[in-house]
N, C-alpha and C positions, 0 to 999 in steps of 0.2 A: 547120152544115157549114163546115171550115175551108175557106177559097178554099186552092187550088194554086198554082205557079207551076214553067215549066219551066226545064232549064238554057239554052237557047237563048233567051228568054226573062229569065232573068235576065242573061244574054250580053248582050244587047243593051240591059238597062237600066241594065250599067257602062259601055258602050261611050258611051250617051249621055248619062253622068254625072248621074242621075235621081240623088235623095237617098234613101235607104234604109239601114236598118242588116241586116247580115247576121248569123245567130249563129248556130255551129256547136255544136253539144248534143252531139260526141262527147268521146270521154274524149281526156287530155292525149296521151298517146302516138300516139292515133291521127291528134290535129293534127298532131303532131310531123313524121309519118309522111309526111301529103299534107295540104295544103290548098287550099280556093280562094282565091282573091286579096281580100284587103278583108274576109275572113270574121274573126270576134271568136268568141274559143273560151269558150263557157258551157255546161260540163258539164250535162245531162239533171239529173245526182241532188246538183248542187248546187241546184236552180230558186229552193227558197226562201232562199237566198241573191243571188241576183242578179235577182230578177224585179222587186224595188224599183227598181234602177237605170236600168228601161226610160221609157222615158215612151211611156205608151198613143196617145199622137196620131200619133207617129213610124211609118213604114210598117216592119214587121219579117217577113224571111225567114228562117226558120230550116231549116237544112239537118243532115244527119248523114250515113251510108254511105250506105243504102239509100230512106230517108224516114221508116218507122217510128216511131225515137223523136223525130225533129223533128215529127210529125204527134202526139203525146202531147204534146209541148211545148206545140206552139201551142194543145192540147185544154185545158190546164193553164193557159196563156195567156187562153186566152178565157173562160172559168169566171172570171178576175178581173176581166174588164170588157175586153180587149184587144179593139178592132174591128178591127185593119187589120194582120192577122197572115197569112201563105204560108208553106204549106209546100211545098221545091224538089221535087218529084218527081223519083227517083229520088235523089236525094241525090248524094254525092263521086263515086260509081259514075258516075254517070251523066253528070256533069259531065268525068270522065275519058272515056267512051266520046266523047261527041259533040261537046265544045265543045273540051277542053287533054288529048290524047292524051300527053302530058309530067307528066300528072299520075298517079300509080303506082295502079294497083287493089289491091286486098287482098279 
């Protein structure tokens, strides 16, 4: 089972500058569009291109719109060996409702 993590929750674990990498699985346009602060844009349907780049020890949140395809990521993640993968529940969406009302829904 992948662990979760929320956006209030991740709120509060840049607030207090914990080390984590964040990465956004949506497509380019949609970073373009909105994103969250400190997120690293890594396309969903490039994976096997950038999944070498991570180092498995490193704590990794991956987020998208909704969770969805960050929840396939980090399924795709863990299947390599990844222990210490989250995915943001509710994703951009939801990071817009509750934590940066300035950040645009779609």
């Amino acid at each position: 089972m992948i662990a979760v993590i929320t956006v209030e929750e991740l709120k509060a674990k840049q607030d207090a500058g914990e080390s984590f990498r964040l990465i956004d699985v949506r497509e380019q346009h949609e970073y373009q569009y909105c994103r969250i602060p400190g997120a690293e844009l890594k396309p969903l349907g490039q994976i096997a291109q950038w999944i070498h780049d991570l180092d498995p020890a490193e704590e990794l949140i991956l987020q998208c719109h909704h969770g969805m395809r960050s929840q396939r990521a980090c399924m795709m993640l863990a299947s390599q060996g990844f222990t210490n993968v989250k995915n943001l529940t509710g994703g951009i969406d939801a990071w817009s409702l509750s934590v940066d009302a300035s950040v645009p829904r779609y």
